[in-house]
N, C-alpha and C positions, 0 to 999 in steps of 0.2 A: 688084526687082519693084514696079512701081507698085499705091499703097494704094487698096484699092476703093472708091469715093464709099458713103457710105452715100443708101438713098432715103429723100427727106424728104414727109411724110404732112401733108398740111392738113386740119386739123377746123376748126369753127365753133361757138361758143357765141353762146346767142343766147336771148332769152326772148320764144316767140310770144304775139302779139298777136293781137285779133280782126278780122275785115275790116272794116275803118269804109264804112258805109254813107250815104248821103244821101235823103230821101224814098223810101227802100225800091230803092233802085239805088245800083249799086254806083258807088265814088268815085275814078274813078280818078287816078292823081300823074304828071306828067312829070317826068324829072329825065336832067336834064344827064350826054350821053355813055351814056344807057342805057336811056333809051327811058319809056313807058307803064307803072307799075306800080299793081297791085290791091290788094297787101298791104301793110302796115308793114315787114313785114324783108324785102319778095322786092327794094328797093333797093340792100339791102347785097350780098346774095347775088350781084346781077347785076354789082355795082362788083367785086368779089370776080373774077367772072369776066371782065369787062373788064383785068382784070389780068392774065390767062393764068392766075389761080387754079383748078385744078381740087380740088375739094373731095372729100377720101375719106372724111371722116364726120363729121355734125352732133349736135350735143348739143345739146339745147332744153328750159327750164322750158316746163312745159304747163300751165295752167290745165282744168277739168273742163271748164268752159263751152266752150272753145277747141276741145278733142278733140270734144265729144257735140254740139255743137248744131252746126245748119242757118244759112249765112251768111243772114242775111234780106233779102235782096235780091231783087226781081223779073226782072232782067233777067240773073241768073244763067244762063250757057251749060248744055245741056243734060248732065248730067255723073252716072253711078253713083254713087249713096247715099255711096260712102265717101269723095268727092270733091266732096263739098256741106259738110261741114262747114269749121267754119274751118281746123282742120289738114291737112281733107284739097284745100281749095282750094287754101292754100299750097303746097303739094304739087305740086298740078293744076298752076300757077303757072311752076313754077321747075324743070320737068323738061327744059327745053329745054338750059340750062343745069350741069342732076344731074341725067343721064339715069337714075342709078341710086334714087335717090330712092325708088322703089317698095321695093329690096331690103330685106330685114325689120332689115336690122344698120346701113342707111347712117344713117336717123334714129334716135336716141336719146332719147327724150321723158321726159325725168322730170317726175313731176307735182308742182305747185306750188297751193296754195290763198290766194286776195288774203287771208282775214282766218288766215290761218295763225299760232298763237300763236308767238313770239319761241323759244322752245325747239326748236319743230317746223321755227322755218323756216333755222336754226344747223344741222340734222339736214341739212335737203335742200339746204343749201350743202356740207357736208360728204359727202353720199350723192351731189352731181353731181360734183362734183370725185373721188371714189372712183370713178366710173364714166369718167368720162374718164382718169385713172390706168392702170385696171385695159388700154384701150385702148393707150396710151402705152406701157406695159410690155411686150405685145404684139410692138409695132412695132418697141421695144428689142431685144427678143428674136431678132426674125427680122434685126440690122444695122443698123436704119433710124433715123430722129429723127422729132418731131412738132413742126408748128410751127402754135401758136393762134390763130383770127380771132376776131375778138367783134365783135358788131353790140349797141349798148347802146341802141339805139332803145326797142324793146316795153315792153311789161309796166306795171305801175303806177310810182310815184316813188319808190320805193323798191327801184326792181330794179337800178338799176346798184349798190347797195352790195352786195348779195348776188353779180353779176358781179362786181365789183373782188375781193373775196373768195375767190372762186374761182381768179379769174384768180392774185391773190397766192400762194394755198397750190401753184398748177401753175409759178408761176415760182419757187417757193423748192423743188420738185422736178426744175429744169430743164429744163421746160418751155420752149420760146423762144416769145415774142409777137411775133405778126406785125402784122398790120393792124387798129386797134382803131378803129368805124368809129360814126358818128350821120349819119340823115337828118335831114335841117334841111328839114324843109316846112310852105311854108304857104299855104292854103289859097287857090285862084285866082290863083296867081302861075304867070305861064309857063313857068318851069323852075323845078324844085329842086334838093337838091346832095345828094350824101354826102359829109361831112367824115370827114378822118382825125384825129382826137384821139389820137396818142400821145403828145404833146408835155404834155398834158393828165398821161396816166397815166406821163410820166416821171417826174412831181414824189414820187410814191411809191420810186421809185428812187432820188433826191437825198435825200429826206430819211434812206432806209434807209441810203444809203451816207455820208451822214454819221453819222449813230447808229454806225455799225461803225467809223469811222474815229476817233469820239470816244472807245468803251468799248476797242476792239484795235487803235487803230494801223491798222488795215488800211483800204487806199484801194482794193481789189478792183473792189467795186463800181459803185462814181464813176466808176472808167478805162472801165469796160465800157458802163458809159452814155454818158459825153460820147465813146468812140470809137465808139461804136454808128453806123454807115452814114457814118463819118467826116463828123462835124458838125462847120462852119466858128465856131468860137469864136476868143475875142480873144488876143493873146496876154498878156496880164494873167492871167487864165483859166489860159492852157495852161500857162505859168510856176509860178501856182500850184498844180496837178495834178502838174508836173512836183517841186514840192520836197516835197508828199506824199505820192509816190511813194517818193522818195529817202528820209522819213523813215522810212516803213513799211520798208523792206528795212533801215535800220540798226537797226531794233527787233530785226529777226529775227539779225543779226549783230554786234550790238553793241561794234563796236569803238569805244573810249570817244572817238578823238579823230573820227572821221567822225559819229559819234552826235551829239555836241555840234553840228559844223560843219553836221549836217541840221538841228536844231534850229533854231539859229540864222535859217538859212535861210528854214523854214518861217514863223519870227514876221517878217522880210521882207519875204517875198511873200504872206503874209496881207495885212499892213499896206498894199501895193502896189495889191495887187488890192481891196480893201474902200475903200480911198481912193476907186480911177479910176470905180469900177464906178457910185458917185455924182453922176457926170459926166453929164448930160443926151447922150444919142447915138441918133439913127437906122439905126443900122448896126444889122444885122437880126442879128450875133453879140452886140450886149449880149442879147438873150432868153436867154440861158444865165446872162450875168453876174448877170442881173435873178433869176436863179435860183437860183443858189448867195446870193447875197445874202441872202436870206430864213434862212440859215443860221446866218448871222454870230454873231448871242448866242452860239448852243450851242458855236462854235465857239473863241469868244474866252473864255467862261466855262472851256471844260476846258484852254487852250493859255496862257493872258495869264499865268498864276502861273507859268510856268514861265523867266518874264523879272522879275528882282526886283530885278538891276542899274543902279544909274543913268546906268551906260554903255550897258548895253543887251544884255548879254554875259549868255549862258546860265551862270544861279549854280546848280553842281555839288547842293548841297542838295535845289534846288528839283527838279530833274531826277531823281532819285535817289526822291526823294517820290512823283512823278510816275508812275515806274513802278511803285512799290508801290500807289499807289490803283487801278492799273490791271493789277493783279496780274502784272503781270511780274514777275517776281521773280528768275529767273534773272538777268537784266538792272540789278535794282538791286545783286544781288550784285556784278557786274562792276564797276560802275562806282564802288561802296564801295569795293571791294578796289582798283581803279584809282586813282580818283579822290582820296578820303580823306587820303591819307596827304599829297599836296602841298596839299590844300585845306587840311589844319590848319596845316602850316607859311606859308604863303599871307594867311593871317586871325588870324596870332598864337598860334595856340593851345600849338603845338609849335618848338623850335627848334634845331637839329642842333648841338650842342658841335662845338668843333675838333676834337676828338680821334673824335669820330664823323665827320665830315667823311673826315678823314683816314685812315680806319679801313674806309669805304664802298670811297674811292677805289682802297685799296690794295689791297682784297680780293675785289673783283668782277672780273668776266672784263674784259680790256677790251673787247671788242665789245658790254657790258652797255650801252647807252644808257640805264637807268634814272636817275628821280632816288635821290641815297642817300636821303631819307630812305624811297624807296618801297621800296629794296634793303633798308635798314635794317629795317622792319616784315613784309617779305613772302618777303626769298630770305634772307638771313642764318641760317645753321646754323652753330652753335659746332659739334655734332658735326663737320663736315667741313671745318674752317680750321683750322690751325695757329697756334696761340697766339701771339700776339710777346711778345716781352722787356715785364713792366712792365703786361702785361694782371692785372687783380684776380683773384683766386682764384676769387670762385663767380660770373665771369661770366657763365661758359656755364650754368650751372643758372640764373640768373635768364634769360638768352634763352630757355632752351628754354621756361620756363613761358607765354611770349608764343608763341613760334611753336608750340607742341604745339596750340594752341586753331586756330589758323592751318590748318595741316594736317589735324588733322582737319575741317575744315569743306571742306577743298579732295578730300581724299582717300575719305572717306565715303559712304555711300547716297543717295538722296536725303532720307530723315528727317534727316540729320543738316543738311543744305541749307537745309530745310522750315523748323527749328527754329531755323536762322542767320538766314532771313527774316523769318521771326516777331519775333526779337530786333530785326531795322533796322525793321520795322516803328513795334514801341514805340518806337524811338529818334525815329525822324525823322517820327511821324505829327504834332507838333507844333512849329515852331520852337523850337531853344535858344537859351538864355540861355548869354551866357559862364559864368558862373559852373555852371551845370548840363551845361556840355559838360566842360568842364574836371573837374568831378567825375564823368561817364562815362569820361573819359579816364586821370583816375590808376588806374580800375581793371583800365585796357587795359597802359596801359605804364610802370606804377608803376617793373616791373625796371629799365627801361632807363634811368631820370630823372638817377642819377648817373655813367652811366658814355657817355653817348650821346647822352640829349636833354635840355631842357630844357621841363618842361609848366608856363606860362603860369597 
């Protein structure tokens, strides 16, 4: 059975203006593709509608003056009292277009005051946006979506931040934003324009989807922007987006050797694309590169430590630090309990005796691809291997005191996890010194030193 489209509902946000007049008559604007306009927002409204926008309900800051007072114009068309003021001219205005305009539910007027104090006017961003919500939910209810226009013309110079505002708290509800719109007029010019500025209000998306991509890993955001109405970007760009992507999903699955190999990657195609992006180009996709650019510090301050090698190879440490700062910790567990065991033998610290060697080999499954010594710290159970000829007596009670700690950290709630992470926490929140690893280290695998390894 095919899935039923839901219907998508267009509102408009918008903060009315009063009708600007000239010598006591009124001033009217030509613009481009739309004809004669009286008001400051009936521009937008009408570009709205040149689009096959049909508009099911507007939300508008109101000023007092704007509702109660008489356009002061002399040459105002003859029109009933509540179609003289300035909201109700607008009105008069734009009915050809929102036939419904009259209906008591289509406008939404919340009222707004120009010397409004700082507290009061945090209220009425908060109390429009609850009312467009309350709207939204509605619409949810009955199957449907809503999707936002904004006309950021009107109001005094401080009214787009209270819009953006709005606008932000209905898109972090999932909200979609549609066409975010400014009249560009000026005064005896033959035509005017409506611009679309969302290129404008994407830059709040870049930088949010960085912020999420630097504290979680997560590149959600960014993908949903730069694929938003599939925007032709570089492929330096799409590269880098693409090893992003790929880092975010091994966060989530942390398998140690694909982890690293995204890693890797990611410092790459950073390097790649921050290079190229440098490059003087008229090609109308650097605006994107030009964009993410701006990012670069935040982006090299939380990634660059995570490359400490002089070859240039992801150092297990650093990585493992990495996701502790950044509270994964599931994930540093992994890659401890992974990683660790060949990083010490790797850097000196630990060094597997023959008779360990020998002892890995013989007694792990052979389909075990592990290295011994990671068999050696993590699968090895005296309880369940058969002794050989010439094994020491209290072998196996000194393995099990290493692997008892082992298992229950694998076996346990998650308190017991918690308090595992805690412990790598203190360990690796500052670089060690050999000598200070090494004494962490004899009190991990003090049992094993003579019969198995050797600690450095």
């Amino acid at each position: 059975m095919e899935k039923k489209k839901s219907v998508e509902k267009h509102i408009m946000l918008l903060f009315l203006s009063i009708v600007q007049t000239r010598d006591k008559k009124l001033s009217p604007a030509p613009y481009q593709g739309i004809g004669e306009t009286h008001t400051t927002n009936e521009s937008a409204v009408r570009y709205l509608a040149s689009k096959d926008v049909a508009l099911d309900r507007m939300f508008a800051l109101v000023t007092e003056s704007v509702r109660n007072q008489d356009v002061p114009a002399e040459d105002l068309p003859a029109l009933p009292p509540n179609e003289r003021t300035h909201l109700g001219y607008f009105k008069h205005r734009i009915k050809d277009v929102c036939p419904k305009i009259d209906s008591e539910e289509f406008l939404v007027d919340y009222p707004y005051e120009a010397k409004m104090p700082a507290g009061e006017m945090m209220l009425a961003v908060t109390g429009l946006a609850a009312r467009i919500m309350d709207y939204v939910q509605e619409v949810r209810k009955a199957g449907g979506e809503v999707k936002l226009h904004v006309d950021t013309t009107g109001g005094m110079r401080h009214t787009n931040m209270m819009l953006l505002a709005v606008m932000r708290l209905l898109q972090y509800n999932d909200v979609q934003i549609g066409h975010i719109l400014y009249s560009d007029y000026e005064r005896g010019r033959a035509e005017n324009y409506v611009e679309e500025i969302n290129n404008v209000y994407g830059l709040f998306n870049v930088v949010a989807g960085a912020e999420e991509f630097v504290r979680f890993g997560s590149v959600s955001t960014l993908s949903d922007y730069f694929n938003e109405e599939a925007k032709d970007i570089s492929p330096e760009l799409s590269e880098l987006l693409a090893a992003m992507r790929r880092f975010s999903e091994e966060i989530k699955l942390c398998h140690r050797g694909s982890f690293i190999a995204a890693a890797s990657e990611l410092k790459d195609t950073m390097q790649s694309f921050f290079q190229s992006s440098k490059e003087a180009s008229n090609d109308t996709r650097r605006q994107w590169d030009a964009l993410m650019t701006q990012i670069e510090p935040r982006l090299w301050a939380d990634y660059r430590d995570l490359i400490t090698t002089d070859d240039g190879n992801i150092d297990t440490v650093s990585l493992i630090r990495w996701c502790l700062r950044h509270d994964h910790l599931q994930q540093a567990l992994t890659l401890y309990t992974e990683s660790m065991p060949a990083y010490w033998v790797d850097n000196g610290f630990v060094t597997i005796t023959e008779r360990g060697t020998k002892m890995a080999q013989m007694r792990k499954d052979n389909e075990d691809r592990r290295e011994p010594i990671f068999w050696l710290l993590t699968a090895y159970n005296p309880q369940k291997v058969k002794r050989n000829k010439g094994d020491e007596e209290d072998e196996e009670s000194m393995m099990q005191a290493l692997l008892s700690k082992e298992q229950k950290i694998a076996s346990e709630d998650n308190t017991a996890r918690n308090d595992a992470a805690t412990t790598l926490k203190k360990i690796f929140s500052t670089p060690l010194s050999p000598e200070a690893a090494k004494e962490r280290l004899d009190g991990i695998v003090s049992s094993l030193k003579e019969h198995h390894l050797i600690i450095r």
